[in-house]
C-alpha positions as CSV (number, residue, x, y, z in Angstrom):
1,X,0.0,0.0,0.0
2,X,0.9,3.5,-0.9
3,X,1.7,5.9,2.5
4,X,-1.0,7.9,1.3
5,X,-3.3,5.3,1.6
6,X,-2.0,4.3,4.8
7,X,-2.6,7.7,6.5
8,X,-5.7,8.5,5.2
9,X,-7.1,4.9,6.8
10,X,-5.2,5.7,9.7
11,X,-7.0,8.7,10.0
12,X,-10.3,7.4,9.0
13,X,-10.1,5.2,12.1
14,X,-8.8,7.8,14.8
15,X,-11.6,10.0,13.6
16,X,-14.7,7.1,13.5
17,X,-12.7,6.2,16.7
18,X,-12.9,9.9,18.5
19,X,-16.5,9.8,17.2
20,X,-17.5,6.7,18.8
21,X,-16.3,7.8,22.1
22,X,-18.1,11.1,22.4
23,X,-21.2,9.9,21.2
24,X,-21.6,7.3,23.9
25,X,-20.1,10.3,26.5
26,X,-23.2,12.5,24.9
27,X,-25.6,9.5,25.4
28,X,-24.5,8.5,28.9
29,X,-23.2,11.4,30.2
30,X,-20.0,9.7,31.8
31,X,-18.1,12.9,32.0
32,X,-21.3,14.7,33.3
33,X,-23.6,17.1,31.8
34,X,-21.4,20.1,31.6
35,X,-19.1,18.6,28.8
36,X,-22.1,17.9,26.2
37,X,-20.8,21.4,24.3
38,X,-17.6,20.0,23.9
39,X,-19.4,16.6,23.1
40,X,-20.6,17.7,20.1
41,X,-17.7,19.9,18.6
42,X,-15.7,16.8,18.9
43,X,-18.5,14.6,17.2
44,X,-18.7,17.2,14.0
45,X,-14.8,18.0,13.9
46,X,-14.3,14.0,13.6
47,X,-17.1,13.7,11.1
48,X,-15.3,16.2,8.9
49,X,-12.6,14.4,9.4
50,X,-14.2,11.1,8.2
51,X,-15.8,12.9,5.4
52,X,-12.7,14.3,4.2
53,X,-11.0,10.8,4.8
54,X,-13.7,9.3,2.8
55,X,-13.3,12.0,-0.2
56,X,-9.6,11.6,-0.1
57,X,-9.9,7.8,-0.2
58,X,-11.8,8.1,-3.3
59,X,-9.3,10.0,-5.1
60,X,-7.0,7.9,-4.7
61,X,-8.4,4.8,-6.2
């Protein structure tokens, strides 16, 4: 596989990853309730992230 490839899978992950975790902290509310604000800039700053991971992947085929 090409490095460019490499990263942009690598990133996919981290951000589906980052994702993930913040949504179950939105939905259970593990960190408490005063964190949901930073809850959901982290759950649309890795869903760019994963869009644009998705975009690049296709370019690269």
């Amino acid at each position: 596989m090409e490095t460019e490839k490499v990263l942009c899978y690598v990133a996919m992950a981290v951000a589906g990853l980052v994702c993930l975790i913040f949504l179950l902290d939105a939905a259970l509310g593990v960190l408490g309730r005063a964190s949901i604000v930073l809850d959901i800039l982290f759950i649309i700053g890795a869903a760019f992230v994963l869009w644009q991971g998705i975009e690049t992947a296709r370019e690269l085929r």
